[in-house]
KEROZA-786055 format. One line per field, with one value per residue: residue in one letter; y, x, z of N, C-alpha, C in turn. Coordinates in pm, whole numbers. Example, Ala and Ser with C-alpha at 12.3 -4.5 7.8 and 13.67 -1.06 7.14 Angstrom:
# KEROZA-786055
res = c(a,s)
n.c2 = c(-569,-225)
n.c1 = c(1319,1285)
n.c3 = c(780,708)
ca.c2 = c(-450,-106)
ca.c1 = c(1230,1367)
ca.c3 = c(780,714)
c.c2 = c(-330,3)
c.c1 = c(1320,1290)
c.c3 = c(780,787)
This chain:
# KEROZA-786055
res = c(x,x,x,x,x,x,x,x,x,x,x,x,x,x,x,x,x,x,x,x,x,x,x,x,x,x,x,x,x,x,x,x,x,x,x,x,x,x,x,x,x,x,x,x,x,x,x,x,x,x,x,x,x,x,x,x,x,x,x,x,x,x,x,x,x,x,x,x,x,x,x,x,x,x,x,x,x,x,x,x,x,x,x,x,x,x,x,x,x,x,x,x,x,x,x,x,x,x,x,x,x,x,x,x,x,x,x,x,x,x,x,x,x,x,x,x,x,x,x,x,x,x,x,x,x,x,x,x,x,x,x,x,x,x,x,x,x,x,x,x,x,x,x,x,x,x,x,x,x,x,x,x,x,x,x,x,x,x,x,x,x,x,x,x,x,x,x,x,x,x,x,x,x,x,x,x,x,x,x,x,x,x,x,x,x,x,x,x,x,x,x,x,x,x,x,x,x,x,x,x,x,x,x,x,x,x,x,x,x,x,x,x,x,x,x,x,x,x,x,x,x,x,x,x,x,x,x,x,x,x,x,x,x,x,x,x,x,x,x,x,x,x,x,x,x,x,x,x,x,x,x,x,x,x,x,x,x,x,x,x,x,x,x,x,x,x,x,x,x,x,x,x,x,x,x,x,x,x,x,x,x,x,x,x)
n.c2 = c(1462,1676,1745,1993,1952,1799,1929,2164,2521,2789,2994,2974,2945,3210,3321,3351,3257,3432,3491,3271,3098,3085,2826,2655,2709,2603,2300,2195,2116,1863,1514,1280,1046,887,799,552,416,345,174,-121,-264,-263,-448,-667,-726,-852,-1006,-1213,-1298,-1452,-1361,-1328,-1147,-963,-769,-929,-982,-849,-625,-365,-331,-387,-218,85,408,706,1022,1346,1649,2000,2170,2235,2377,2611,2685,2793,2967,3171,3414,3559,3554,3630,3636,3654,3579,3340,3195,3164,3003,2775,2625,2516,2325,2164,2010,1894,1698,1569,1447,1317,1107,999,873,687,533,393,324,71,125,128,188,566,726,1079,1330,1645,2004,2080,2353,2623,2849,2808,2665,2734,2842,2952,3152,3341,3398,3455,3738,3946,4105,4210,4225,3963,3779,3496,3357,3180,3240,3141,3244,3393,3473,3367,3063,3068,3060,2820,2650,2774,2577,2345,2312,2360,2106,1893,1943,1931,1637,1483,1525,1364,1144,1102,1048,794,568,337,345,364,692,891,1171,1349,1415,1561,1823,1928,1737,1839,2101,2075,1985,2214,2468,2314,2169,2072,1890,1694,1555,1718,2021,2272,2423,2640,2668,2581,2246,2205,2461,2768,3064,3085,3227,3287,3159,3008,2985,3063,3153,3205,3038,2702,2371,2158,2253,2512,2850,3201,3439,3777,3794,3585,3214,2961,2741,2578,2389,2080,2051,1868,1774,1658,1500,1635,1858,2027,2111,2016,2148,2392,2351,2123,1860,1711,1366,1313,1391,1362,1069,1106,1208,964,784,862,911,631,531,613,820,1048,1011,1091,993,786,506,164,107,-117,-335,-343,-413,-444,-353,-361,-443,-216,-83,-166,-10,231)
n.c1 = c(8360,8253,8456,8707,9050,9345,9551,9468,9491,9295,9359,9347,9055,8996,9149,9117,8899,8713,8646,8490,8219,7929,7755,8023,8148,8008,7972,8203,8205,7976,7870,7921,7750,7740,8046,7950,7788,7885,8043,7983,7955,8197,8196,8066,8191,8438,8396,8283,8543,8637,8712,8784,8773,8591,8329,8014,7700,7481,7607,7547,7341,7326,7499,7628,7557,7729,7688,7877,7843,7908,8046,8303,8131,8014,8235,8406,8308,8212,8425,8399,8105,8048,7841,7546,7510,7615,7372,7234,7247,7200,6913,6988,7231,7122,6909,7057,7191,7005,6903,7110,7129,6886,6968,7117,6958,6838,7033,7087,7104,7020,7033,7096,7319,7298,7541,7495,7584,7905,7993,8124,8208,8350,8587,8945,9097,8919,8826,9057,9099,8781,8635,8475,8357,8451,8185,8058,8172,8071,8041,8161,8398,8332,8242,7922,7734,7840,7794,7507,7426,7505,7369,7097,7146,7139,6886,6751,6808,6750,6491,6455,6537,6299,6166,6232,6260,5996,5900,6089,5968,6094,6357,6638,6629,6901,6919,7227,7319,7598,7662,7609,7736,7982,7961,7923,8183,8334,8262,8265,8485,8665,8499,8484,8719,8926,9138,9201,8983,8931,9189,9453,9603,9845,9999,10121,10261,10141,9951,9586,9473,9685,9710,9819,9732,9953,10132,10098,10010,10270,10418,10664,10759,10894,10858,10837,11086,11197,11223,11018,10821,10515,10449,10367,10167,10284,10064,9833,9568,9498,9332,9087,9070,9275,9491,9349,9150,9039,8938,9071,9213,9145,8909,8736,8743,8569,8287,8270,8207,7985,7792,7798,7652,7380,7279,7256,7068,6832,6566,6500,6733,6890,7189,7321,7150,7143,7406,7750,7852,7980,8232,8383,8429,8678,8888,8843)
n.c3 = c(-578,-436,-262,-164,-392,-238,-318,-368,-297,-36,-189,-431,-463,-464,-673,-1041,-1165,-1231,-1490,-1563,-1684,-1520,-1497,-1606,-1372,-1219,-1299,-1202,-908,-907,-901,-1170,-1324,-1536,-1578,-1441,-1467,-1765,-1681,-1653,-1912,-2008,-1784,-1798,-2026,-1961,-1784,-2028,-2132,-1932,-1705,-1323,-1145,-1110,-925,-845,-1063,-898,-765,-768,-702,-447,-312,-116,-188,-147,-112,-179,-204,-341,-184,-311,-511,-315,-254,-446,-560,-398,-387,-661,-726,-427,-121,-212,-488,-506,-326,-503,-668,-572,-612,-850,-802,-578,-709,-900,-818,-728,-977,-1027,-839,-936,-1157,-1099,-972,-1206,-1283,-1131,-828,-533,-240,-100,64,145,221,415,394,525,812,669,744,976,897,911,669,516,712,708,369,315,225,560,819,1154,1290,1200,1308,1539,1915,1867,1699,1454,1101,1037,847,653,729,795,516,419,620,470,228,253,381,163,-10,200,156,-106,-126,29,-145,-368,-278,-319,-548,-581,-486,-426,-350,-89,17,237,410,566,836,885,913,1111,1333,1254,1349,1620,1663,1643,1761,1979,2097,2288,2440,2315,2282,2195,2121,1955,1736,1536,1438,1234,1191,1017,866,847,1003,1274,1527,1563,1356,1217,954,605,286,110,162,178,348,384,193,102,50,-31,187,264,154,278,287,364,522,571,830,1014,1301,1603,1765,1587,1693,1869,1704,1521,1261,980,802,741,528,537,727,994,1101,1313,1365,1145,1201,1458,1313,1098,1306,1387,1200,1111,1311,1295,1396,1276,1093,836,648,966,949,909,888,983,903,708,575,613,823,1027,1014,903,1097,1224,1082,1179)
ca.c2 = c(1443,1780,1785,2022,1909,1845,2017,2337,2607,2865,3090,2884,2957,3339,3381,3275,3157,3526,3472,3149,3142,3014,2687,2604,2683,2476,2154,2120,1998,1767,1393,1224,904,842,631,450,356,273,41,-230,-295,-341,-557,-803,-798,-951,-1206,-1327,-1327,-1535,-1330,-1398,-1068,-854,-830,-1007,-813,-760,-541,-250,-308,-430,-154,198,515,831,1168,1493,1753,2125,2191,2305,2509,2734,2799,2865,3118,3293,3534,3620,3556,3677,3521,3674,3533,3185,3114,3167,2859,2653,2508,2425,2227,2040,1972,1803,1624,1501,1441,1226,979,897,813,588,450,358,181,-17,140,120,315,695,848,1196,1428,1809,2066,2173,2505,2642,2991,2822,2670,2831,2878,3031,3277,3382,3419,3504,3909,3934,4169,4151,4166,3841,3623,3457,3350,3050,3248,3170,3359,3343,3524,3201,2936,3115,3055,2681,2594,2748,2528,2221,2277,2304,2025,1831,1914,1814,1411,1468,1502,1224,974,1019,1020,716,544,235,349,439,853,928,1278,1304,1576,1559,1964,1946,1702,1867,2235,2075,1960,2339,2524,2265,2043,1976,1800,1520,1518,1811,2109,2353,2462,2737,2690,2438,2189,2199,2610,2899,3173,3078,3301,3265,3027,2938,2934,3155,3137,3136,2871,2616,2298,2102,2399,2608,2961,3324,3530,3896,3760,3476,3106,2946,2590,2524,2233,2018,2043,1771,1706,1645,1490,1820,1972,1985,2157,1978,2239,2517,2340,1958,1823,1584,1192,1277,1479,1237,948,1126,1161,871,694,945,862,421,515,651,878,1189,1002,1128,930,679,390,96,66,-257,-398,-363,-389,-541,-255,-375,-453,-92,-4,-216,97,386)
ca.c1 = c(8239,8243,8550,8827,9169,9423,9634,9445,9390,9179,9405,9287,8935,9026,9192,9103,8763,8599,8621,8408,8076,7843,7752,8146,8181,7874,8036,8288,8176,7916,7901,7954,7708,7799,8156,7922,7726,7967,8145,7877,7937,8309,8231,8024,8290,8581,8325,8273,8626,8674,8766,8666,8835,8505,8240,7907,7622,7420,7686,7511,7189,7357,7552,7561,7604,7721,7736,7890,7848,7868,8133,8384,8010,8056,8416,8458,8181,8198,8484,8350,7965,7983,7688,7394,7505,7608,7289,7121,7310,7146,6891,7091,7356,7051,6853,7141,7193,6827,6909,7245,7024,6752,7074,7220,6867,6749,7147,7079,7140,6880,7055,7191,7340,7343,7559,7514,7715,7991,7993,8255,8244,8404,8689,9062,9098,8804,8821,9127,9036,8701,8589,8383,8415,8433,8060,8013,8242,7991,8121,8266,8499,8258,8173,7822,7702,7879,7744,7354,7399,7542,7248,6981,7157,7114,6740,6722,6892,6685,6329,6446,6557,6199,6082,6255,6165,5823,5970,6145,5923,6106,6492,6639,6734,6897,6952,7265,7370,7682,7689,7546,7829,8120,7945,8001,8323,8452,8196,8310,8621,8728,8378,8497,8890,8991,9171,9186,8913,8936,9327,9532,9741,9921,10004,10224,10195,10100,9794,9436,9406,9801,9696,9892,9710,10066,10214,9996,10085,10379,10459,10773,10763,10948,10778,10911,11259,11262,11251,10952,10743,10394,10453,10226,10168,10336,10000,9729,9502,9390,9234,8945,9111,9430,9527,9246,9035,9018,8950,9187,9198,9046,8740,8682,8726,8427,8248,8239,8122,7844,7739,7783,7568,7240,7226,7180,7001,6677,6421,6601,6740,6974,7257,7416,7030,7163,7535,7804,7923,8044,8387,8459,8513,8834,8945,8833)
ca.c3 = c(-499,-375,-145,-254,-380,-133,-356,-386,-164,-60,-281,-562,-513,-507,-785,-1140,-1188,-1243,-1613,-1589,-1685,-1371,-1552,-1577,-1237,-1115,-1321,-1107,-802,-962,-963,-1305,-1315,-1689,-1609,-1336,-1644,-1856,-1611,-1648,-2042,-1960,-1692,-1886,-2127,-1902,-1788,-2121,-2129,-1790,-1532,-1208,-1031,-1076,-856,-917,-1121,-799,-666,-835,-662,-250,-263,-67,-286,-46,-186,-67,-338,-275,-114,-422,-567,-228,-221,-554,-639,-350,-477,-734,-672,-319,-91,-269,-586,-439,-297,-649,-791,-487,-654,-938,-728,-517,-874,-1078,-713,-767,-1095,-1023,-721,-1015,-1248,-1041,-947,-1289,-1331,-1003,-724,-454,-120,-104,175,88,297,404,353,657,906,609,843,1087,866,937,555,487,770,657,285,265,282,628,901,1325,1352,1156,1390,1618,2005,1825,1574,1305,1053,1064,745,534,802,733,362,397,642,373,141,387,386,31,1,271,65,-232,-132,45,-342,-452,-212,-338,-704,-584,-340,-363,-289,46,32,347,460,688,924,915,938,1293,1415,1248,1402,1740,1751,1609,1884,2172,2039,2400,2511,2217,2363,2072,2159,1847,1652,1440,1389,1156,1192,964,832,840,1060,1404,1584,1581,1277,1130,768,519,126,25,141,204,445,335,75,90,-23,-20,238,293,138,425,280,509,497,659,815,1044,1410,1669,1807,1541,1747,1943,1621,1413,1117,917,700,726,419,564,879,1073,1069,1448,1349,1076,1316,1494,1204,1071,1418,1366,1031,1101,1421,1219,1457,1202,958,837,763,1016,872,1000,829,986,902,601,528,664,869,1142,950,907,1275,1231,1026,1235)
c.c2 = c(1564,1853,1842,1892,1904,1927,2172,2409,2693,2961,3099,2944,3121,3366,3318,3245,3325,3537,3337,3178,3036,2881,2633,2615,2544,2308,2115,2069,1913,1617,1408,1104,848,752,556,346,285,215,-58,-270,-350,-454,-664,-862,-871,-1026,-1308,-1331,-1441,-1473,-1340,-1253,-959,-920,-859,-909,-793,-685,-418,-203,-366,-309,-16,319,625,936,1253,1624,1919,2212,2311,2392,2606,2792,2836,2974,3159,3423,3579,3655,3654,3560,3506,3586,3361,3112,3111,2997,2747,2554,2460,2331,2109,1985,1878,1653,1523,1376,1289,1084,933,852,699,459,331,281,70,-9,169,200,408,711,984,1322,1598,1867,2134,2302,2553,2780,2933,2773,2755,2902,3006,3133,3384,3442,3504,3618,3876,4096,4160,4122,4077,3739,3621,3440,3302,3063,3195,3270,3334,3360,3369,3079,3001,3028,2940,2632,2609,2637,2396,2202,2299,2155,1859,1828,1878,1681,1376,1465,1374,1112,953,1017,866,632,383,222,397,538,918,1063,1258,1453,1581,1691,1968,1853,1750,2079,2201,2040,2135,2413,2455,2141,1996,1878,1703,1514,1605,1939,2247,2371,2499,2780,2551,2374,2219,2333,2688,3006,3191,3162,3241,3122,2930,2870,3097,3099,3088,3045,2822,2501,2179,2158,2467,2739,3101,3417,3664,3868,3625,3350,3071,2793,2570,2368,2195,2021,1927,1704,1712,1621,1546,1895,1900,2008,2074,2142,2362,2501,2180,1965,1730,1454,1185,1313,1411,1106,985,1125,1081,784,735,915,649,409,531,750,1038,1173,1056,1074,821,542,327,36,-118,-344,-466,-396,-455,-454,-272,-382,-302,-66,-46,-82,264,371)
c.c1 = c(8210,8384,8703,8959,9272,9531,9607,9428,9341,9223,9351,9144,8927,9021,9135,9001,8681,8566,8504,8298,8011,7803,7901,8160,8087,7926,8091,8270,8032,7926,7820,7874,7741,7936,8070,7871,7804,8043,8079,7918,8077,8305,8174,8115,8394,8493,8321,8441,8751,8722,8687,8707,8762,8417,8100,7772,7496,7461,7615,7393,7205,7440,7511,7660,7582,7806,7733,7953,7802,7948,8221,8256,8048,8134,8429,8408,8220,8335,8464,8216,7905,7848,7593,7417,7546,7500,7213,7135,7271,7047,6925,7145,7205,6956,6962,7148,7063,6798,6981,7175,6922,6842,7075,7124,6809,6904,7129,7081,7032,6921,7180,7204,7399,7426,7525,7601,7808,7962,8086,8319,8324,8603,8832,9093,9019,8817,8926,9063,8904,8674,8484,8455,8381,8331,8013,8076,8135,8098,8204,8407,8434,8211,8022,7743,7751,7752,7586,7332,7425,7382,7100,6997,7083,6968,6689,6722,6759,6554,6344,6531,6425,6133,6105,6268,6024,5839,6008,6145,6003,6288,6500,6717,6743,6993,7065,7334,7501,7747,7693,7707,7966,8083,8016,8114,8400,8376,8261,8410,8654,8598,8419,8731,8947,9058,9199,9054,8939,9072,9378,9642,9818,9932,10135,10172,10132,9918,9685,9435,9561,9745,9747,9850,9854,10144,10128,10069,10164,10464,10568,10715,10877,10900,10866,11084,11299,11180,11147,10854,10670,10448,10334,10237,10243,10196,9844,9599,9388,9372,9174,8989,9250,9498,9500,9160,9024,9031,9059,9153,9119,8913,8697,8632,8557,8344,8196,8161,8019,7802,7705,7651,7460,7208,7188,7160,6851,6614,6571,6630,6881,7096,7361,7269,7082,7275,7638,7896,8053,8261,8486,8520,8633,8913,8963,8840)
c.c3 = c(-413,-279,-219,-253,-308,-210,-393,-262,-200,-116,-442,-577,-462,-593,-915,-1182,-1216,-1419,-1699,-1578,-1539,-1391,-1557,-1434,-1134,-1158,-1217,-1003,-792,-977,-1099,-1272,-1437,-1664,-1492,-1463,-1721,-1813,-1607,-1784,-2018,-1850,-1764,-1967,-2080,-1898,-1873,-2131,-2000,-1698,-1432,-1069,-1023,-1013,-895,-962,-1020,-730,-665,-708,-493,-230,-182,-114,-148,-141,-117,-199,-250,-205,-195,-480,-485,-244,-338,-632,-529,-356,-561,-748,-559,-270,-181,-439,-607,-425,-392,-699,-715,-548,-807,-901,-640,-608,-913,-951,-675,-857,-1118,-953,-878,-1113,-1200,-987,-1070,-1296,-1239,-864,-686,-301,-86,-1,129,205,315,369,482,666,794,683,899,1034,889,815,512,517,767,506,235,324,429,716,1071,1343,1289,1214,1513,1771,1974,1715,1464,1253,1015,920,642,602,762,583,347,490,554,255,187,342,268,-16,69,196,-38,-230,-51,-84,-375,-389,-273,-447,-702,-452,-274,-309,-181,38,159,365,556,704,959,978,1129,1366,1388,1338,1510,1785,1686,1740,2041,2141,2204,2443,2406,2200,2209,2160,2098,1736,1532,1391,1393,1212,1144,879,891,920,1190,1408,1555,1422,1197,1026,736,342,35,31,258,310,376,211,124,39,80,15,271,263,217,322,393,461,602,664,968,1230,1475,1713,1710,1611,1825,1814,1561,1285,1080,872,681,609,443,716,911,1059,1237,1452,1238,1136,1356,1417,1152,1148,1415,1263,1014,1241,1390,1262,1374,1098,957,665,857,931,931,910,827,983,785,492,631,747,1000,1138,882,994,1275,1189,1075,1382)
C-alpha cells in the first residue's frame, strides 16, 4: 500500500533498481484491486457450502477503503531518477490511484480515505541516504528540495480525487493530510510531548540522526572490523522516527487521533456518522 518493508532499507532503495525499466519500478508501490475482486467468488462459494465465518455480502459496500500509495514510487526512483525524473512519474502514480478508487467502486465499495504522501526530507534515513547538500536543510533539518517535490505530489494528488468525485458523484473520496500532521510533529515534536525528530530510535551510530544503511535496526554487521548491532533506544516515546524509514507507535498514536478526528479531511466528512469508530480508540 505504499509503505516500505520493514525489512528493507534505505540501502535497498540505493542500490539495485537502476536496471529497471520505470514501469517496473512504478508497479511496486501500487495497489492490486484484482485479489479484492476475486475474493467475492470464493466467498459465495463457502456460503453455498455453509459457512457462517465470512462476513455478510454488504461488507463490500459499509466498509472504509484507506489508501497510502507513493511512498515506495519516491524512495525508490529517486537514486536513480533523481528529483527531476521522480516528479515525471507523478501523474502516473496519482492516475492508476484514480484508476484503483473507480475499481473498487464498481466492486462495491462506496468510501475512500486516501492519504498524502509524508515530509520524506525530514526522515533520518533519507537524510542520510539521499544526495543533498547544507543549503537544502531547512531550520528544521529538512531537506527541503525532497519535501518541495512530495508536496507537488500532494497537490497532484489532491486535483485528481477532485476529478473523481465528479466521475464518482455518488462515493465518498476523502483527501487526508496526513503530511501536514506528521510535518509538525518533526518541526515541533516537543509541543505534542516528543523529543527527537530527525534522529532514530532505533540505529547505529549515534549523532544527528543514528541511522547507519548498513546495519539497519535490530541488524548486526562488521563495521571497520568491529562486530556492532543497531539496536533500539530505552525511550521510544520521545521520537518521531523508529528506525529512520518508519515512524514510532507514538507518532502514529498521534496520527491516527488525527485522521479518526476529521480534522484533515477534505471535503469534510464524519467518520463516526458513519462507522463504528468509536471502538478503535480502545486500541490507540
Amino acid at each position: 500500500m505504499g509503505l516500505p518493508d520493514k525489512n528493507l532499507s534505505p540501502q535497498t532503495y540505493v542500490q539495485g533498481y537502476r536496471a529497471r525499466t520505470r514501469q517496473a519500478e512504478m508497479a511496486y508501490g501500487l495497489i492490486q484491486s484484482r485479489p479484492f475482486g476475486s475474493f467475492r467468488g470464493p466467498r459465495a462459494f463457502c456460503l453455498g457450502l455453509g459457512s457462517t465465518k465470512l462476513p455478510p455480502p454488504d461488507i463490500f459496500s459499509k466498509s472504509l477503503y484507506t489508501l497510502y500509495i507513493g511512498q515506495n514510487d519516491f524512495a525508490f526512483n529517486v537514486a536513480s531518477l533523481e528529483i527531476d525524473g521522480v516528479t515525471e512519474l507523478f501523474p502516473q502514480v496519482v492516475s492508476q490511484i484514480a484508476t484503483t478508487i473507480k475499481e473498487l467502486y464498481g466492486l462495491g465499495g462506496g468510501t475512500f480515505l486516501v492519504l498524502n504522501l509524508a515530509p520524506l526530507g525530514c526522515y533520518p534515513g533519507f537524510l542520510v541516504v539521499w544526495p543533498h547538500n547544507c543549503s537544502d536543510i531547512d531550520a528544521f533539518g529538512c531537506m527541503m528540495s525532497y519535501n518541495n517535490a512530495v508536496v507537488d505530489y500532494n497537490n497532484m494528488l489532491k486535483a485528481a480525487l477532485t476529478q473523481t468525485r465528479q466521475d464518482l458523484p455518488h462515493a465518498n473520496i476523502i483527501y487526508v493530510d496526513t503530511h501536514s500532521v506528521l510535518l509538525d510533529l518533526f518541526q515541533h515534536p516537543t509541543s505534542r510531548g516528543l523529543k527527537y525528530s530527525t534522529k532514530a530510535c532505533c540505529g547505529y551510530g549515534g549523532g544527528a540522526y543514528n541511522f547507519d544503511p548498513r546495519v539497519i535496526c535490530g541488524n548486526s554487521n562488521v563495521i571497520n572490523g568491529k562486530n556492532v548491532t543497531a539496536r533500539a533506544c530505552s525511550d521510544p516515546r520521545n521520537y518521531v522516527s523508529w528506525d529512520g524509514i518508519h515512524t514510532t507507535e507514538a507518532a502514529n498514536k498521534l496520527v491516527a487521533h488525527a485522521i479518526l478526528s476529521g480534522s484533515y479531511f477534505d471535503p469534510p466528512f464524519s467518520l463516526h456518522d458513519h462507522f463504528f469508530i468509536s471502538k478503535l480508540y480502545r486500541f490507540i
